[in-house]
Each structure stands twice: as C-alpha cells, then as structure tokens.
C-alpha positions as CSV (number, residue, x, y, z in Angstrom):
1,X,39.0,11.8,5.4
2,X,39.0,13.1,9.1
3,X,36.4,15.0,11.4
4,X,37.0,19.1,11.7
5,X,38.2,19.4,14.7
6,X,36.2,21.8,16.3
7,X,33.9,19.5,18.8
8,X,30.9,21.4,19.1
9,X,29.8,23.0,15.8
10,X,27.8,25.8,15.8
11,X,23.9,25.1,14.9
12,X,21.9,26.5,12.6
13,X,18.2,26.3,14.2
14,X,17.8,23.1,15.7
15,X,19.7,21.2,13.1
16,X,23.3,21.0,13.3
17,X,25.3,22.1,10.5
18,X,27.5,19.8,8.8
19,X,31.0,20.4,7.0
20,X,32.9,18.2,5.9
21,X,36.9,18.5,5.7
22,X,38.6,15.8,3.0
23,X,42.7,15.6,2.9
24,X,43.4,15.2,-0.2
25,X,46.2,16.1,-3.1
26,X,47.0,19.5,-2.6
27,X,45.2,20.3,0.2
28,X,41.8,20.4,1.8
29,X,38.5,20.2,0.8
30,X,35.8,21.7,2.7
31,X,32.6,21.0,1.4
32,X,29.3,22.6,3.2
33,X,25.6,20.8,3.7
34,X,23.7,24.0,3.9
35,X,24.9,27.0,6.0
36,X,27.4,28.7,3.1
37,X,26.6,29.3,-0.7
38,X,28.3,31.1,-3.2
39,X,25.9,31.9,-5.6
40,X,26.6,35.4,-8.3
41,X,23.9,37.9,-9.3
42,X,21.6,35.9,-12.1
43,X,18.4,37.0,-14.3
44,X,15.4,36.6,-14.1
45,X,12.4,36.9,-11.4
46,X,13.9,33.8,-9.1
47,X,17.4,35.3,-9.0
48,X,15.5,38.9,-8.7
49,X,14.0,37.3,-5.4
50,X,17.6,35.8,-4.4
51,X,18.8,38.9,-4.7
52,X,16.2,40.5,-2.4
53,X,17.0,38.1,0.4
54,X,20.7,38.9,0.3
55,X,21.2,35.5,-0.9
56,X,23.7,36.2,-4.5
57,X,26.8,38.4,-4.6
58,X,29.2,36.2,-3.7
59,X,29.7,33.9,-0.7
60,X,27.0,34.3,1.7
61,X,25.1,32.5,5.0
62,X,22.2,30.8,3.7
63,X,19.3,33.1,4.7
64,X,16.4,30.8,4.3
65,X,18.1,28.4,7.4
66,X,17.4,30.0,11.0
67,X,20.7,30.6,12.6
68,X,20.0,29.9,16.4
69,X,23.6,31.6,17.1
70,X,25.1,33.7,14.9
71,X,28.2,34.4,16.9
72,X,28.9,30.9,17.7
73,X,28.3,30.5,13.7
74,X,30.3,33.2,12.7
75,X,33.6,31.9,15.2
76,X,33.2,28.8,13.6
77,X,33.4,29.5,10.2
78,X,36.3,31.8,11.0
79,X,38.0,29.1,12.9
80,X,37.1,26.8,9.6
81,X,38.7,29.5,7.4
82,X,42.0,29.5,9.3
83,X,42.4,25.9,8.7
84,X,46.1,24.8,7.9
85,X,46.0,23.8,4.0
86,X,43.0,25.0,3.0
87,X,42.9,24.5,-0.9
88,X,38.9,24.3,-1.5
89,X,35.1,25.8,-0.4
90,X,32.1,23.9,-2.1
91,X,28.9,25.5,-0.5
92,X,25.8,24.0,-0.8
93,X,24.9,26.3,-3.9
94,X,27.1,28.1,-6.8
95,X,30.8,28.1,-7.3
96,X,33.4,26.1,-5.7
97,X,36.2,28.7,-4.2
98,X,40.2,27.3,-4.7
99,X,43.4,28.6,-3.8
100,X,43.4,31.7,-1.6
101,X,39.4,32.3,-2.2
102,X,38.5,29.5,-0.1
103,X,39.9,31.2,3.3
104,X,38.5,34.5,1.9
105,X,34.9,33.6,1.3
106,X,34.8,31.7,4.7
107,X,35.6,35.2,6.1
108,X,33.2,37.0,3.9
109,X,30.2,35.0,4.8
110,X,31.6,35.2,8.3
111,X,30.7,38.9,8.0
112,X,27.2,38.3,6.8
113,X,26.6,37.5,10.3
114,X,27.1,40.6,12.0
C-alpha cells in the first residue's frame, strides 16, 4: 500500500477527503471515503429524491458533502484518474468501476464540478 502522491488533497468542506491507492495484482485500486459515488437510476421515493439532487446516473460528486473548492477538487480527481495502472474505482456508494471505466468515471465526476 502507498500514499497518492499528490501532497495536498483537495478538501471537501472542512474535512479532508480521503482516497486511498492499493498496488496490488493487476493494478491499482483506488478506493474513495466520501467525495465520488457511482450509484444508477433506482425506484422508488428515496432514489426519486437521489435522483433530484443529481446524485444517480452514474459516477458523480457526492452532493450532500460541501465542496470548499471545486477546482482544486476537480484537478485532483483528474490528476487521480491519470494515474499509471489504474485497474479499479470503489466510491463510497454503488458499483465498483474496473478496467478502462475506472479512469473514465474519475473524469466524469470530474465534470460534475464545473
């Protein structure tokens, strides 16, 4: 296991966001505390009110956590997704991302930050 290597994460409120980076058999993990979720559309009136907050569809910036920074967010999980070897995305909530989807859903809930 080793430390990302970015030295000064980018905070989400006043708490600082953690993600952790694992080396491991083909590849690397990256697994998220809170900031990025991956959850799909569900049923029902608790994933009605997901939906309403922009919070299912795919991977996403959790919206219910204050982002002090969303640039300095937004570099770092673009930075995150460009990691050599890659391999994995578990978010705090929903699917895990493998392969190529990893890099990708970094860079899509990069965009949510706009």
């Amino acid at each position: 296991m080793k430390q990302c290597a970015n030295p000064a994460p980018a905070r989400l409120g006043d708490l600082g966001e953690a993600a952790l980076v694992v080396d491991g058999v083909g590849g690397q993990t990256l697994a998220f505390a809170d900031a990025v979720m991956n959850n799909a559309h569900g049923t029902g009136l608790w994933w009605r009110l997901y939906r309403l907050t922009d919070s299912t569809g795919g991977p996403r910036v959790f919206k219910s956590v204050a982002v002090a920074d969303k640039p300095a967010l937004r570099a770092h999980l673009l930075r995150l997704a460009a990691l050599p070897g890659l391999a994995r995305l578990i978010p705090c909530h929903g699917d895990i991302l493998t392969g190529a989807d990893a890099a990708a859903g970094l860079r899509r809930a990069a965009q949510c930050l706009r």
